[in-house]
C-alpha positions in Angstrom: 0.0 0.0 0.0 1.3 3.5 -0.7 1.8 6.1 1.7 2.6 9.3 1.0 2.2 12.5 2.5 0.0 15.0 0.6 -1.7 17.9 0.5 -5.6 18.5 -0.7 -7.4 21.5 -1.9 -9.7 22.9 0.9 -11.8 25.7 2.6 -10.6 26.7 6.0 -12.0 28.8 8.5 -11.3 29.2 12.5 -11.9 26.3 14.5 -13.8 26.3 18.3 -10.4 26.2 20.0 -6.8 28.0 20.0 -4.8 25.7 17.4 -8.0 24.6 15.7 -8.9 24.9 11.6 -12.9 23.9 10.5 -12.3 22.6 6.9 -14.5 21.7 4.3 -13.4 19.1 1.3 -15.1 17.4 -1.7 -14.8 13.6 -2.0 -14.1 12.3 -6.0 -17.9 11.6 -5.8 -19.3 15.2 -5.1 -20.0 15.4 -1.7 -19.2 17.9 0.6 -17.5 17.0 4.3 -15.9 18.9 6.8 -14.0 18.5 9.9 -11.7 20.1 12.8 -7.9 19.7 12.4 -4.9 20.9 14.2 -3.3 23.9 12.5 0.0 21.8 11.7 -2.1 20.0 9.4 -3.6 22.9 7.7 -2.3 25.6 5.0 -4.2 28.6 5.6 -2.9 30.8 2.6 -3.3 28.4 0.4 -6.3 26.5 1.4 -4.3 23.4 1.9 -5.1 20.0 4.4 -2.3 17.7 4.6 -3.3 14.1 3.9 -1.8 10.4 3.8 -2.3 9.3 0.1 -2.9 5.1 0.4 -3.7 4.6 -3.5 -4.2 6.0 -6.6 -6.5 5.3 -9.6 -6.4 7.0 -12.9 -9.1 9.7 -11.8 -8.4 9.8 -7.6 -7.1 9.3 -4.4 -7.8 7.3 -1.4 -6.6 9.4 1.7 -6.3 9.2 4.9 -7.3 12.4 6.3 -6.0 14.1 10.0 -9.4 13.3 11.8 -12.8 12.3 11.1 -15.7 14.1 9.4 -18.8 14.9 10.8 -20.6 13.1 7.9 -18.9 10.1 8.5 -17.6 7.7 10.8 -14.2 7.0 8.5 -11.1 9.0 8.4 -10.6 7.4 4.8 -12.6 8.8 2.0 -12.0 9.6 -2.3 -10.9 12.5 -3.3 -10.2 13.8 -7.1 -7.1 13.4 -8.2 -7.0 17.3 -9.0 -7.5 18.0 -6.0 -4.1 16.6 -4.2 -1.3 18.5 -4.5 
């Protein structure tokens, strides 16, 4: 399995807490999730989230992202290809 250390495209605003990013990302399939991470994870100029890439396909990604969304109970979701930089 690959592992590599990405980053993805993202909206980031101030979290609840000191330290503390609220970021919204699209998966490969449309859908909009967000999620608190720590601000070493997160790129603020330049609407970055750092990710672990586990695989690619021709089109996207399978990451591994810093913690888990509010939509869903998995930290590993699809993300478009274009979208990891």
């Amino acid at each position: 399995m690959l592992k590599t250390d990405r980053w993805v495209n993202c909206k980031v605003a101030t979290g609840m807490t000191a330290g503390e990013y609220s970021v919204e990302l699209r998966t490969v399939d449309g859908r909009e999730i967000s999620l608190f991470a720590q601000e070493n994870v997160v790129d603020t100029k330049n609407g970055l989230l750092r990710v672990d890439v586990l695989e690619n396909t021709p089109n996207s990604c399978l990451v591994y992202l810093p913690s888990v969304p509010f939509e869903t109970s998995s930290r590993f979701i699809n993300v478009s290809k274009q979208d990891v930089k």
